[in-house]
C-alpha positions as CSV (number, residue, x, y, z in Angstrom):
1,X,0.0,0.0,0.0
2,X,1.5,3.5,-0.8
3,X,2.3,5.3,2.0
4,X,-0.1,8.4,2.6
5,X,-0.6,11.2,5.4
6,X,-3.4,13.8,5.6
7,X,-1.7,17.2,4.5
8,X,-4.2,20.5,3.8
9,X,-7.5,18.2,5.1
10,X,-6.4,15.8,2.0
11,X,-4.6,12.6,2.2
12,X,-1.3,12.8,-0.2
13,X,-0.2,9.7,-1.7
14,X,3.8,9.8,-2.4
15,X,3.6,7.0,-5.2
16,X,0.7,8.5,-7.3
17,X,2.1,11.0,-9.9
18,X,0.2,13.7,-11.3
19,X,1.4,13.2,-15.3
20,X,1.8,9.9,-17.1
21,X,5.7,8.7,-18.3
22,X,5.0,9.6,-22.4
23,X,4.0,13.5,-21.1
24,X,6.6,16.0,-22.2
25,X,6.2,18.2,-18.8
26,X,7.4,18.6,-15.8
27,X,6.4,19.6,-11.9
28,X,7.3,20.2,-8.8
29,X,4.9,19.2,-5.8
30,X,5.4,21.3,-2.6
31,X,3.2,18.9,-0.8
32,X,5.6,15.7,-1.4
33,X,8.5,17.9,-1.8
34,X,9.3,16.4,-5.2
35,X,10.2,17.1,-8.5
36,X,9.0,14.5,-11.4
37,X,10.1,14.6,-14.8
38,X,8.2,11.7,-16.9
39,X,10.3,10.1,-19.5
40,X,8.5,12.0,-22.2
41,X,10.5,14.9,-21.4
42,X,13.9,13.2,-21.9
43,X,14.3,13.3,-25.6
44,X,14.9,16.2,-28.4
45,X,14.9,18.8,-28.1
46,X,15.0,18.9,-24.4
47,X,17.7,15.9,-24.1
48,X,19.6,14.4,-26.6
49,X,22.4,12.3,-26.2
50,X,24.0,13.2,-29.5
51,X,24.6,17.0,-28.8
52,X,27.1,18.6,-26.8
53,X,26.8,19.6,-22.8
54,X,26.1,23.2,-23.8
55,X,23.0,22.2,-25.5
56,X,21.5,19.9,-22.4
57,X,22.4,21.9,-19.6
58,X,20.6,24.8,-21.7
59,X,17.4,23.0,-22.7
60,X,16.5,20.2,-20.1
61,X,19.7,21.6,-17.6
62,X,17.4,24.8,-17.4
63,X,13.5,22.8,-17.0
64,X,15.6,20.5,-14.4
65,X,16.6,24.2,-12.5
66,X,13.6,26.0,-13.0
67,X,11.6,22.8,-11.4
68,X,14.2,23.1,-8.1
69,X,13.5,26.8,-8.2
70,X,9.8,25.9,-7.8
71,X,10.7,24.9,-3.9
72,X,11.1,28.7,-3.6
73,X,9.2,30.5,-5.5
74,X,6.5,32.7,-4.2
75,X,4.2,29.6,-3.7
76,X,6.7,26.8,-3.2
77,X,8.6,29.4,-0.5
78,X,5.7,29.0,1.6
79,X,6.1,24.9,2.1
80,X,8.8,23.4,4.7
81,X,10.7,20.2,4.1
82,X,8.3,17.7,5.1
83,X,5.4,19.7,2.6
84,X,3.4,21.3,5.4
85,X,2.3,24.9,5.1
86,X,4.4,26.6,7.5
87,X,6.3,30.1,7.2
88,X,10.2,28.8,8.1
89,X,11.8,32.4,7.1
90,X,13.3,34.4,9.1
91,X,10.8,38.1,8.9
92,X,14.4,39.7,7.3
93,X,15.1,37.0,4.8
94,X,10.9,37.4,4.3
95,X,10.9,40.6,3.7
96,X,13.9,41.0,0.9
97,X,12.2,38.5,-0.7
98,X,9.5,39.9,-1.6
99,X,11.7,43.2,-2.6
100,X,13.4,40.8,-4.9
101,X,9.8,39.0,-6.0
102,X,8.5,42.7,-6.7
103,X,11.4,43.4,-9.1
104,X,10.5,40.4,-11.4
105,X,6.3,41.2,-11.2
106,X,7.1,45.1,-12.6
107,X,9.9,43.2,-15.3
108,X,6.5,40.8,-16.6
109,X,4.2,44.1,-16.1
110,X,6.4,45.8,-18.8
111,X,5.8,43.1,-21.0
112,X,3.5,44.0,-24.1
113,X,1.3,41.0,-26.3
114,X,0.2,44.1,-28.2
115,X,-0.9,47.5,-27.4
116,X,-2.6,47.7,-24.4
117,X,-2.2,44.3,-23.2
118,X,0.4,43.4,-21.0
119,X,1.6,40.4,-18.0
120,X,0.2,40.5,-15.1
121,X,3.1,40.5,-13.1
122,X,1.7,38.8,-9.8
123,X,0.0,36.0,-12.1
124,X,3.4,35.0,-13.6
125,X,5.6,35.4,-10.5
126,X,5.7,31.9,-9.6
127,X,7.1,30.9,-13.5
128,X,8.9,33.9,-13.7
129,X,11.1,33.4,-10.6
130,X,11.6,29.6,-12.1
131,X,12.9,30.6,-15.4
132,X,15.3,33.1,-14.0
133,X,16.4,30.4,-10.8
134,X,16.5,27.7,-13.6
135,X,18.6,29.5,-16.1
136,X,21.2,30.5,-13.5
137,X,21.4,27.3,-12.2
138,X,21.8,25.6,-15.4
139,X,24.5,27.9,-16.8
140,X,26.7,27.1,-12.7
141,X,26.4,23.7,-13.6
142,X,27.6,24.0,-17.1
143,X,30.6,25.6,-16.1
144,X,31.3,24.1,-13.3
145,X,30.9,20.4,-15.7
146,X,34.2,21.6,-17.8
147,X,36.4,22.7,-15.0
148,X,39.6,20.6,-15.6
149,X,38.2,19.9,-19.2
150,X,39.0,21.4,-22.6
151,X,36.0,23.4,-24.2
152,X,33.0,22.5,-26.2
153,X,33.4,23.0,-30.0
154,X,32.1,26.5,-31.5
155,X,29.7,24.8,-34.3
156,X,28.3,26.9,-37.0
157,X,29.9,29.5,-35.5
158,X,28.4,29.7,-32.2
159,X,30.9,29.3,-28.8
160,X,29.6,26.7,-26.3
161,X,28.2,29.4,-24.0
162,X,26.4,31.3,-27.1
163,X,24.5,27.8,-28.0
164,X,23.6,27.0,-24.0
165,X,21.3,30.1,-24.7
166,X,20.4,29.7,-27.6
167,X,19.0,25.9,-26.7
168,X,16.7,27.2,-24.0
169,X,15.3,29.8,-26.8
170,X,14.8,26.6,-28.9
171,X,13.7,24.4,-26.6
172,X,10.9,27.4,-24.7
173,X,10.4,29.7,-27.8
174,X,7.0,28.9,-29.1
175,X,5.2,30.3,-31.2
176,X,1.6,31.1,-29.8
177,X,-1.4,32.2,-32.0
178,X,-2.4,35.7,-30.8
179,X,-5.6,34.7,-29.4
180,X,-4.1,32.1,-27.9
181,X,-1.9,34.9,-26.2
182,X,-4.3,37.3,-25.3
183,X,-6.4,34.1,-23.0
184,X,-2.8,33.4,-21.3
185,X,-2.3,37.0,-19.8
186,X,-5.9,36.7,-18.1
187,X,-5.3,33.6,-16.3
188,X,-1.8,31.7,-16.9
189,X,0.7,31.6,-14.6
190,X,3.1,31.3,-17.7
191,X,4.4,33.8,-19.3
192,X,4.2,33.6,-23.6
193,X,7.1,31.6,-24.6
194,X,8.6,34.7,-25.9
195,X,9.2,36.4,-22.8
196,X,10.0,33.2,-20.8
197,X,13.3,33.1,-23.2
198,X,13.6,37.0,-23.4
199,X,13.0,38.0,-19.9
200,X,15.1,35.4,-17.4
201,X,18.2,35.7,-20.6
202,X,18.2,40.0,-20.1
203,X,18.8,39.8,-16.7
204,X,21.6,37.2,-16.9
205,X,25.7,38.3,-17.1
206,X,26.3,35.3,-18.7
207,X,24.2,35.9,-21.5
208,X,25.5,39.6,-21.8
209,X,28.9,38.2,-22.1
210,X,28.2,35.3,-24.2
211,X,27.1,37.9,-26.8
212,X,28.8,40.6,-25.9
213,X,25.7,42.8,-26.2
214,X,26.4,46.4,-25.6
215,X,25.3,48.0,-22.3
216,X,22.0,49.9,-23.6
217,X,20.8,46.7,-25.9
218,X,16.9,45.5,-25.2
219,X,18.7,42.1,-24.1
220,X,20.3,43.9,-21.3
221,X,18.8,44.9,-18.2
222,X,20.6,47.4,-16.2
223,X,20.8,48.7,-12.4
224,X,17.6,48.0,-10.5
225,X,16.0,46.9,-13.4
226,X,18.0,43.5,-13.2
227,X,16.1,41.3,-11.4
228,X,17.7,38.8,-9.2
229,X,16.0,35.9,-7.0
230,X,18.3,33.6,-6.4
């Protein structure tokens, strides 16, 4: 019998997952304190055994950070260890927080679908703080994985670093019918796929540098405009 224990006046059953192996998704479940990622999700473009490291730890590198970043997002945050809803910050570490949350809901607030409709900043936070967590992460890992090593190859023309990015824009960059767009601002905590690639990449150094994008390009935040979670 799977094991089960009553959390939110529900019981929570640790071996039942909420998406079948073929789904190409992932979550993370703040009750269990998990993160699943069904089989589905481990082929191209996400994964692919054939492609270099840059390319891996920038598609399914960054969905395997921006699920961990889940744990402390502005929902996730609120979870302890063990899944129960219990505040286990500090009010300091709280507070900046929130200062830092704030900075990523006016980012997604400036984001346009068209004029006159824009994010809704508090809607998206969750995702928003994921994407940015998750792209960080990935890109660490990535150069923490060649320490001692020789580089990647530049293909095509692109150095290593240059296609890590350029994978998660691949891999997140859909393209989304305009009324499709216009439904997701009312009620998805997504982002469009545009600005799920745009928004976490302009407030990273590494992609800056990677690109060497001058300081006053649109890919480059600058000052308090840079958001910064984690």
């Amino acid at each position: 019998m799977a094991e089960s224990y009553t959390q939110v006046g529900k019981p929570v059953d640790r071996d039942r997952w909420e998406m079948t192996p073929p789904t190409t998704n992932a979550y993370y479940d703040p009750h269990l304190n998990e993160i699943v990622f069904p089989a589905g999700i481990l082929q191209p473009p996400g994964f692919d055994l054939s492609a270099i490291d840059a390319v891996n730890y920038g598609s399914i590198g960054v969905v395997i950070g921006h699920e961990i970043s889940h744990s402390f997002d502005d929902y996730g945050a609120q979870f302890d260890a063990k899944g129960g809803l219990n505040n286990w910050w500090s009010e300091a570490d709280l507070e900046r927080f929130k200062a830092r949350g704030k900075c990523v809901v006016n980012q997604y607030e400036d984001y346009f679908i068209e004029p006159g409709i824009h994010h809704n900043g508090k809607l998206v936070l969750g995702e928003s703080i994921a994407d940015l967590g998750g792209v960080k992460l990935a890109f660490l890992a990535y150069q923490r994985s060649r320490e001692g090593k020789g580089p990647e190859p530049t293909i095509d023309g692109f150095t290593p670093e240059q296609q890590f990015f350029l994978a998660w824009g691949q891999w997140r960059g859909d393209a989304i019918r305009q009324e499709t767009q216009r439904l997701m601002v009312q009620g998805d905590p997504h982002p469009i796929a545009k600005y799920r690639v745009n928004g976490p990449l302009s407030d990273h150094k590494g992609f800056r540098d990677a690109f060497q994008c001058k300081a006053n390009a649109t890919m480059v935040r600058q000052g308090a405009d840079r958001c910064e979670v984690w």
